[in-house]
Each structure stands twice: as C-alpha cells, then as structure tokens.
C-alpha positions in Angstrom: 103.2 -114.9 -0.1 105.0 -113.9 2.9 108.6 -113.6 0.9 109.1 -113.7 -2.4 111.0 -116.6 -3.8 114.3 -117.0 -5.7 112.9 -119.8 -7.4 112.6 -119.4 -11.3 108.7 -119.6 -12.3 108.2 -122.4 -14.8 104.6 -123.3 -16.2 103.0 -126.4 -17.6 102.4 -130.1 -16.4 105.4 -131.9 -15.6 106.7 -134.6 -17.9 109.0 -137.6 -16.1 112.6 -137.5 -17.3 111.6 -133.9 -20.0 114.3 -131.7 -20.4 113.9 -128.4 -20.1 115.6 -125.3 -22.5 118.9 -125.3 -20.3 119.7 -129.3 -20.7 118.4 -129.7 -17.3 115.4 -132.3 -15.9 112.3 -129.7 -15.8 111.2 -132.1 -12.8 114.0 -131.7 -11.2 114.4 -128.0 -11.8 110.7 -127.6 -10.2 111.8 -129.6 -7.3 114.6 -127.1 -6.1 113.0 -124.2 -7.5 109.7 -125.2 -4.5 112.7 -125.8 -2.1 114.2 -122.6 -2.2 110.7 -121.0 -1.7 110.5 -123.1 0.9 113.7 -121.9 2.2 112.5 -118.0 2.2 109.9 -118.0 4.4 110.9 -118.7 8.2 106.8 -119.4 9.0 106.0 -122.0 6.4 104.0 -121.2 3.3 100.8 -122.7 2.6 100.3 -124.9 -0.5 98.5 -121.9 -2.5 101.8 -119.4 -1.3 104.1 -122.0 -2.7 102.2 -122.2 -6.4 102.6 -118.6 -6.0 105.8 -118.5 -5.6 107.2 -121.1 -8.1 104.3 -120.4 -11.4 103.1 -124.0 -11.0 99.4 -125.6 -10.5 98.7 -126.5 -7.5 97.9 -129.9 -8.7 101.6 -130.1 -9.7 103.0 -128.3 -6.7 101.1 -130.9 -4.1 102.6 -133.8 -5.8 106.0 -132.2 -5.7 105.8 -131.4 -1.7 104.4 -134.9 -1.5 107.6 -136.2 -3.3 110.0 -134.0 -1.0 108.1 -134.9 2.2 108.4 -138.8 1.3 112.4 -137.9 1.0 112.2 -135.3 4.3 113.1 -132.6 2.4 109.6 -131.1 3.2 107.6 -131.5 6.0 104.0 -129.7 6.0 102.2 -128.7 10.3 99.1 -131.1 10.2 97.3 -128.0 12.6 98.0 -125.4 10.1 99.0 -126.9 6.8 101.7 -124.5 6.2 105.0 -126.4 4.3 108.5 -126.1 6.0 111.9 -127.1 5.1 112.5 -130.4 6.0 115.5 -131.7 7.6 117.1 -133.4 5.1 117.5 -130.3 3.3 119.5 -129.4 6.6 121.9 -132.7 6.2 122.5 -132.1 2.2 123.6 -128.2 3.1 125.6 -129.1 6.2 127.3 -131.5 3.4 128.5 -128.6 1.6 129.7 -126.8 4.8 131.3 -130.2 5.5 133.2 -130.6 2.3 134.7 -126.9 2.3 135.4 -127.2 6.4 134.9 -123.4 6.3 132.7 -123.1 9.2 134.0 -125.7 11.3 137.8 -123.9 10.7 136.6 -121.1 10.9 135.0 -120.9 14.3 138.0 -121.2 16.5 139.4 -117.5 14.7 136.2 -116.7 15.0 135.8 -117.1 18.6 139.2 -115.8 19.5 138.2 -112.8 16.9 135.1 -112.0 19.6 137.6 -111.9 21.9 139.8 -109.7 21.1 137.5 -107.7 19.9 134.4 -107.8 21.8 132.0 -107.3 18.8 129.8 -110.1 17.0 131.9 -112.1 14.3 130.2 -113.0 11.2 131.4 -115.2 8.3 130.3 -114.9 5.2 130.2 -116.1 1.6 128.9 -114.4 -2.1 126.1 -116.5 -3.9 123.9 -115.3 -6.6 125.4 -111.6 -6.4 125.1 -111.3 -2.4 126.8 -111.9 0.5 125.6 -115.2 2.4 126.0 -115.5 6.1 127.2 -119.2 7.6 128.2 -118.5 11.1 128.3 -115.8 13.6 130.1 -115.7 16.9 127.9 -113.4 19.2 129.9 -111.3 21.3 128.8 -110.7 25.1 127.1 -107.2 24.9 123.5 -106.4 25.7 123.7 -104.4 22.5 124.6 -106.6 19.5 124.0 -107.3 15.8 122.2 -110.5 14.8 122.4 -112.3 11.7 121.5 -115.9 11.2 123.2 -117.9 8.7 121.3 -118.0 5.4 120.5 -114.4 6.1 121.1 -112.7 2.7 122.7 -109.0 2.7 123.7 -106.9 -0.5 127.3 -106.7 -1.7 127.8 -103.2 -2.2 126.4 -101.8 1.5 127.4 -104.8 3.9 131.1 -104.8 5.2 131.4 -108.6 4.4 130.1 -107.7 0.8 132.7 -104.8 0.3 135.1 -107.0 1.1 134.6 -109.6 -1.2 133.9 -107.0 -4.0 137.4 -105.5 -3.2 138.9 -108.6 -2.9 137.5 -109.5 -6.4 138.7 -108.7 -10.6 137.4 -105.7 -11.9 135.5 -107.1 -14.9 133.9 -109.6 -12.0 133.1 -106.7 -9.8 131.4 -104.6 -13.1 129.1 -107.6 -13.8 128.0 -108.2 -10.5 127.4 -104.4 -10.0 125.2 -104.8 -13.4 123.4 -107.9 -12.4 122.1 -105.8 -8.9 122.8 -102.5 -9.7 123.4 -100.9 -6.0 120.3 -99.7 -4.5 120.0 -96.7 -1.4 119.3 -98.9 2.1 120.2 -95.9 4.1 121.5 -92.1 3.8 124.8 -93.7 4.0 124.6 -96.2 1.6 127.3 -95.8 -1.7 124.5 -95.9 -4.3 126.4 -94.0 -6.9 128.8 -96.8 -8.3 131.7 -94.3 -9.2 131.4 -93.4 -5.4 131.3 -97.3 -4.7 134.4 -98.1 -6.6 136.2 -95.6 -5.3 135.5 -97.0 -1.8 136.4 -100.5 -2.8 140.1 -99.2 -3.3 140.3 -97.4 -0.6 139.3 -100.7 0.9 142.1 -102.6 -0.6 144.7 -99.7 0.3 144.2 -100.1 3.8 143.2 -104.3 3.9 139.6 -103.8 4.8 136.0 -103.0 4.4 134.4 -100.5 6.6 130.3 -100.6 6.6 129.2 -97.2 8.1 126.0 -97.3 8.2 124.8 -98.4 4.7 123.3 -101.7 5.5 121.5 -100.7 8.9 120.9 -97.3 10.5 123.4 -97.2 13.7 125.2 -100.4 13.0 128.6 -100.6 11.7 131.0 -103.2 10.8 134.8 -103.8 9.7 135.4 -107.0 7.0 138.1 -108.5 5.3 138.5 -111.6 2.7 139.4 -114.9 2.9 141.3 -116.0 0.2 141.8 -119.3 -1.5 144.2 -120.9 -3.4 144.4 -118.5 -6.6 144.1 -115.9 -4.3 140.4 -115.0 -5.2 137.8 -114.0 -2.5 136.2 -117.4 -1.2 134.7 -115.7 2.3 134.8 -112.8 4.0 135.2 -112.4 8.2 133.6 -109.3 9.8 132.8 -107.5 13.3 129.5 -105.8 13.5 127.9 -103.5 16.2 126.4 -100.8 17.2 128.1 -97.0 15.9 128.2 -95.9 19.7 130.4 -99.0 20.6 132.4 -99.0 16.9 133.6 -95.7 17.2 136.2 -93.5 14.6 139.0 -93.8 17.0 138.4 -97.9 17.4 138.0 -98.7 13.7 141.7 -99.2 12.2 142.2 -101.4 15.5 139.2 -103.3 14.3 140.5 -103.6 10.9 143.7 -104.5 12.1 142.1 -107.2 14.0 139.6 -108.5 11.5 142.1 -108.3 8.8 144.8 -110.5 10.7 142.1 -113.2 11.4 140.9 -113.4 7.6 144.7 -113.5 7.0 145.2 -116.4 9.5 142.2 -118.7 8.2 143.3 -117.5 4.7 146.6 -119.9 5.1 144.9 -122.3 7.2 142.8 -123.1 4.2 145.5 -123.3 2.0 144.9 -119.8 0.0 147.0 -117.7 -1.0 147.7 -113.9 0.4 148.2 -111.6 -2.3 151.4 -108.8 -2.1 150.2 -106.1 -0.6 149.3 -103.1 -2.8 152.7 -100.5 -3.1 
C-alpha cells in the first residue's frame, strides 16, 4: 500500500444494520474506515491496497466501493483500476468548512497576512492529535513552502501545532503529548517533552509559536491561535518559508504580524481573546 491508512482494521463478513462493540453500525464504520484509506493515497489504491489497508475481504471491500461509487463517494480509473475519492466526499467536507465559515473568513486576513508579510499563510486545525491544514495563501517568492489542505503535520514540531498546544489546558496538552508521544523529524526538533513544554510557555509569553527547523530542514515558520468562544484553540494562522528569508532579526515582526491577524479573525469569529499573561 502506498500510505498507510487511518482507518481502524475490522474483520468478518458484514451483517446489514449489526452493531458493532462501540454502539455504532459495523457497515457503516467499514464504509468510512475504506474512505479515509481512500483519502491517504493521492494516486488511488487498487482494490487489493484498500483490503490492505482497512483488514477486510476483498469480497467485502468490492461491494463497499461499489456502494460508495453508486453514491460518488468513490470513483475507481477504468484503464488502471486504481479507486479514488469521489467527489461527493469533496461536497460533504466543503459542508463542514461551510458550516464553521473558517476558510471562507479566513482568507481575506489571510491574503492581507501574505501581504504584509510576503511569506506563504497557512491555516490550520488539530484533528486526531495533529495539526490539519485547510487553506494556504501562497506568497509571490520563487522560494516558498507548500502545503495542501488535508496535509497532516505533527503538533509538537509544526508552528501551527505549537500554537494550538500552547493555546490549549495543560491536562489536554499531557494527553495529546501521550497519545503521540513527540518523535525527532530533524536535529532541531523538541523531542524531549520537558524541553517541549518549556517551549510552549515561552510561546504563550511572547503570543506566538516559532517553528525553527523542527518540521522541515531550512524552513521556518511563526503561528498563532485562533480562539473561539470559551477562548480555547479552534485554528491556528501561520507564515512559513525558507530560514534564509525568515531570518532572527525578522521573526518578532513576523510574530507580531501573525499574531495580530489570528487576533483579528479570533473576534471576527466571535471568540474570545484571553488576558494576556502578567
């Protein structure tokens, strides 16, 4: 399999309308759990990757792809047989983004963020114990940082995950650190998770994250939350780009920057910006 999935691996024919040990429908639990295979691999999988992937038969996988192509949730290449998303997947996520109105708000900070700044703008959200990326405004550079949204990055060595951890309660921060225990990316990366925390207030003393490094050898980035309306972390804004261009002497201007912006779409969402810390 190209990627491996995020899917849970579940076993045994399916029964129509059986429960499974959590009180959910097992059908419906093998449905989304082929889906977010699915959504892993950018080059399709074929039918034998997908079994692979989700611990089902293939008889039972077929009819399951079968089901989600009827609804165009799938869609499988006749020339190569390799399974896709299908675009109704794409309508039933832009739903979500819909309902929030984080992107679509966001993206006019976001552009002016570019241009005050002239790095990349990312936007980004925590799910499953990383830090999900919905939108990025590409700055003008030749040299810039990429990431497309869906593009999944660890908490504790991505600028936009720093910044949700600080922005987040301590006993929240301990489990997530427990769940994925921080891992080396780079020579830079804050692997020891006294080191980690001690960055994290650092990052709340001054109002935002710095990424040096840690994610991606010679790309850097400044982050700060979006709050909501408990005043709890529900996004985080950043600038990313390449250490030559993101310099010492140009990251608290960054930070001031990026944390102004995260403080503006923090009200225009109706959160709430905590005091700052004495």
């Amino acid at each position: 399999m190209r990627k491996g999935s995020r899917g849970p691996r579940v076993t045994g024919a399916p029964r129509t309308g059986r429960r499974s040990e959590g009180g959910g429908v097992q059908s419906v639990r093998r449905a989304i759990a082929v889906l977010k295979a699915l959504a892993t691999a950018d080059e399709g999988l074929t039918l034998t990757e997908v079994c692979q992937g989700v611990g089902l038969p293939a008889s039972t996988t077929h009819r399951l792809l079968t089901t989600l192509q009827d609804e165009r949730f799938a869609r499988v290449d006749p020339a190569t047989g390799l399974w896709s998303v299908g675009v109704e997947a794409f309508s039933v996520g832009n739903g979500f983004l819909r309902a929030r109105d984080l992107v679509a708000m966001a993206r006019p900070e976001m552009r002016q963020l570019m241009y005050d700044s002239g790095e990349t703008v990312n936007l980004a959200v925590e799910d499953d114990g990383q830090a999900t990326y919905l939108a990025q405004v590409e700055c003008r550079e030749m040299m810039r940082a990429f990431a497309k949204p869906g593009a999944r990055v660890p908490l504790h060595c991505s600028g936009v995950g720093k910044a949700l951890l600080a922005a987040t309660d301590g006993a929240t921060v301990r489990r997530l650190l427990a769940e994925r225990p921080p891992v080396r990316a780079t020579a830079h990366t804050l692997a020891d998770e006294g080191r980690l925390l001690a960055d994290l207030e650092a990052t709340r003393a001054r109002g935002y994250a710095i990424d040096d490094q840690e994610h991606a050898i010679g790309l850097r980035c400044v982050a700060a939350a979006i709050r909501d309306e408990h005043g709890a972390p529900m996004a985080a804004v950043s600038l990313s780009g390449p250490a030559a261009r993101i310099t010492d002497a140009r990251v608290p201007a960054l930070g001031a920057l990026v944390g102004r912006a995260a403080r503006a779409l923090t009200l225009r969402l109706g959160g709430v910006i905590p005091d700052a810390p004495a």
